[in-house]
N, C-alpha and C positions, 0 to 999 in steps of 0.2 A: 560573885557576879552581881551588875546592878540592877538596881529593878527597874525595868521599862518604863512602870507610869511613873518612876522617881525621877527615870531622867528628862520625862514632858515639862514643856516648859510650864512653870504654875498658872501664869496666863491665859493658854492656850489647853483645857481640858480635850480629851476626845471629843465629846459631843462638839465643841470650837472648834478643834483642829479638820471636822467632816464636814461642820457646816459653814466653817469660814467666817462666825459671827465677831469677835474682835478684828480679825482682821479686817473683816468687811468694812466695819465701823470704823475701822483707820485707814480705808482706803476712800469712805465716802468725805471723811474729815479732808485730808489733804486731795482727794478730787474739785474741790472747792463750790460743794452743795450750796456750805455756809458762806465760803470765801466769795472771791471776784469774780464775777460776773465775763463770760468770754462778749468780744467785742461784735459779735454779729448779733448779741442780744440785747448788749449794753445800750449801743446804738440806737435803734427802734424803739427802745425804751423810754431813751434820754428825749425821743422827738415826741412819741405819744404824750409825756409828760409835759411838756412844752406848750404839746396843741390843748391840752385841757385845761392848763391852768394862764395862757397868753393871753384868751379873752377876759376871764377875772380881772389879771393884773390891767388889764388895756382898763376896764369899768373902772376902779378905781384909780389910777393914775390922771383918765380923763373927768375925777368926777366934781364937780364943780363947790369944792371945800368954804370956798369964802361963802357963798349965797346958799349953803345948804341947809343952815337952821330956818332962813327963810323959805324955801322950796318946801319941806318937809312941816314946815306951821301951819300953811294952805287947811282950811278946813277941806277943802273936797279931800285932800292926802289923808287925814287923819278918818272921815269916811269910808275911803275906800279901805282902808288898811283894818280899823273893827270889823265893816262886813266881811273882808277876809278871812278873817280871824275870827268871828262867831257861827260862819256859813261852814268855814273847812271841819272846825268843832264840830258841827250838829252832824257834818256830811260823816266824820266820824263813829258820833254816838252809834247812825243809823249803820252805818258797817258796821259795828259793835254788835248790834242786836242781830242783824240778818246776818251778816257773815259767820260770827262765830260757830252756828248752829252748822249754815252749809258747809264749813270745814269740819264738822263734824260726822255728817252722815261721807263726807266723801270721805274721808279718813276712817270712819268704824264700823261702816254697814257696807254691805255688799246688795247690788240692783243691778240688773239689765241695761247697759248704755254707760254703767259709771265714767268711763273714761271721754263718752261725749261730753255728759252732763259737764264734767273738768273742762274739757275743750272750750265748753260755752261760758262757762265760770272767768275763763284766764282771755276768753277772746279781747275785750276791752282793752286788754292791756296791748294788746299791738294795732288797735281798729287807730286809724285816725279820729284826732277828738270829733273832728267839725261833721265827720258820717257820724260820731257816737252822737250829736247833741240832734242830726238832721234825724234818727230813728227815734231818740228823744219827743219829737214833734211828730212824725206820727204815730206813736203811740199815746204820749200823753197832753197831745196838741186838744184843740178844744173840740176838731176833728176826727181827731187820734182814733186808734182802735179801741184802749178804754178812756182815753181823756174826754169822751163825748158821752159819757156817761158819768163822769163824775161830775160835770158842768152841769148835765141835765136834773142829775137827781141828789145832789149835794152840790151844787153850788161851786164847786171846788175848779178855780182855776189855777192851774201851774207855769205857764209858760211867761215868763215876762215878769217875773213874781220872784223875792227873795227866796220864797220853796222852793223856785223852777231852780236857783242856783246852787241850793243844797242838792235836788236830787242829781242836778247833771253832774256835783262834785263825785257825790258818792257813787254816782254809774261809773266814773274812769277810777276811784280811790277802793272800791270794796275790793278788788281782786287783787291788791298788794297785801291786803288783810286775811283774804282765805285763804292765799299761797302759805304766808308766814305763820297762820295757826296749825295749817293741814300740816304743814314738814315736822313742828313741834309733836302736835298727838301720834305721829308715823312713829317718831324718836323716842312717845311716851311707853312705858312698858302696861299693857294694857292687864299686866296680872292684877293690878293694884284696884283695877276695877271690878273685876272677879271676885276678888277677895272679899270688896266692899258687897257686893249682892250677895255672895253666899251667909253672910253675917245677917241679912234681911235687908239691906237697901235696897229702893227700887233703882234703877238704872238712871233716870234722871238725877235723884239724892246720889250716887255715887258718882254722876260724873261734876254736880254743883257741888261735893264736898273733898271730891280727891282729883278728878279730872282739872278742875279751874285752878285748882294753886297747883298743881303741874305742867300746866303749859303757862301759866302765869306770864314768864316772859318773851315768849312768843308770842304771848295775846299785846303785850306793851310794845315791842317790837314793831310789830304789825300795824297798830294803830297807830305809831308816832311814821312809820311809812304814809300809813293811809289820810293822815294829817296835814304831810308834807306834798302829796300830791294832791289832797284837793285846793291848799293853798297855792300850789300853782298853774290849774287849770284855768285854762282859756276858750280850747276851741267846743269844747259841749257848753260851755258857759252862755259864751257870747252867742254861738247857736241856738240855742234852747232861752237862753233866759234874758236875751238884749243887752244892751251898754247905756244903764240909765243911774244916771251919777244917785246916789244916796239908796238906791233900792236892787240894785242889779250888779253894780261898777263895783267891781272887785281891782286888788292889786294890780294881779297881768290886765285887766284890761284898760287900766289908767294908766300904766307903761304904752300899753301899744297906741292909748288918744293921745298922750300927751309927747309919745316921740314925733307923732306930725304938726306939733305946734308948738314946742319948747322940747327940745335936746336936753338940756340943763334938767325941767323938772323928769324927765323918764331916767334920767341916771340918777338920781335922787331917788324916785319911786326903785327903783333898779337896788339901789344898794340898801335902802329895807330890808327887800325881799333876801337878797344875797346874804344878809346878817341874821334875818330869821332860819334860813335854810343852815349856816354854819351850826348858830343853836341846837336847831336838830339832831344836826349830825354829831355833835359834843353829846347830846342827851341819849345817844344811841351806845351803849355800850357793846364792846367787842362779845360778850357773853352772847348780847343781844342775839347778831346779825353771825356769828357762825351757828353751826351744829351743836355747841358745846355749851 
């Protein structure tokens, strides 16, 4: 007589043959998970791809090649493009400092409202800039609810000011930085923190010695996010901080003076920006920006 399990196929063990696991795996192969794409999804596809990438293509096909070293030599260009460039920086440092901490308490402590306190945290991110920069002014207008008191009693004005452009960066850039630290420490295993207190670290020493190089790249993630949007905000910008060429006048806002008086120089200024934002995005590793 022959033996039953001798006559299963080697392939297909019991535990297989109940739960369909090879088969499943060769039915998912030739369903075509990995294959071709069916045409009602192809489709939509092919047009959403289109619509995001036909403006690009449109900027640089129209962008004016011959006279672009000169467009881009303009001293006001090379102005506007450092204060970009050293305002988005500082707009980050200070997300660095203040954000990382408030991804923290919302990721490892428990309070009453948590999920507001979140709500208020991530709101910027959908507010239109030009209400974020108009709440900007008054609160830290010179009338503001505390900006009348920094003027009074420290001198401190913000509004109109290369500070006014840092802070209105970092009011719309900090919340791409809390999001991308909190989803990290959620992903962290927080035994390794345990571990470290019960050995005698205080809870701060454990999370500056084992917490920070464990979310490490969710903190670089987050800040080359939070980088990249303060480099191209506009509407808290020019709300809160005016359009004044050498001390205000950022990138976007020398695209949007110079498209009502030269086309030529805003596609210029345009394709800067568009070649710093690629950078980014090459600087952003896949590690980065999933789960993993």
């Amino acid at each position: 007589m022959s033996d039953p399990v001798a006559s299963l196929d080697k392939s297909d063990t019991p535990a297989d043959t109940l739960t369909g696991g090879p088969r499943r795996g060769r039915v998912r192969k030739r369903g075509g998970v990995r294959g071709g794409a069916p045409l009602p999804l192809l489709l939509p596809a092919l047009v959403g791809l289109a619509f995001l990438l036909l403006p690009l293509l449109a900027l640089i096909v129209r962008a004016p090649w011959r006279t672009l070293p000169d467009q881009l030599g303009k001293p006001e260009v090379w102005q506007a493009l450092q204060l970009s460039l050293l305002s988005a920086t500082a707009a980050t440092a200070v997300s660095l400092v203040l954000g990382v901490p408030l991804a923290w308490l919302l990721a490892r402590t428990d309070f009453p409202g948590r999920g507001f306190v979140r709500a208020l945290v991530t709101l910027p991110l959908v507010l239109p800039p030009v209400v974020g920069g108009v709440a900007l002014l008054l609160a830290l207008g010179r009338n503001g609810v505390v900006g009348k008191f920094l003027d009074s009693w420290f001198g401190i004005t913000l509004p109109f000011t290369t500070a006014g452009v840092v802070v209105a960066e970092a009011f719309v850039a900090m919340p791409f930085l809390v999001i991308s630290v909190e989803g990290t420490l959620r992903a962290a295993d927080p035994r390794y923190e345990e571990a470290a207190m019960t050995l005698g670290a205080s809870r701060f020493t454990a999370f500056r010695r084992v917490t920070l190089p464990l979310i490490a790249p969710g903190i670089a993630a987050g800040s080359v996010l939070a980088w990249a949007r303060a480099l191209g905000e506009f509407g808290a910008t020019i709300t809160f901080a005016g359009n004044f060429p050498g001390r205000t006048q950022t990138m976007p806002l020398a695209v949007y003076l110079a498209l009502q008086s030269d086309p030529d120089a805003a596609i210029a200024l345009s394709l800067v920006l568009l070649a710093v934002s690629i950078a980014v995005l090459a600087g952003l590793r896949d590690r980065w920006i999933t789960a993993s």
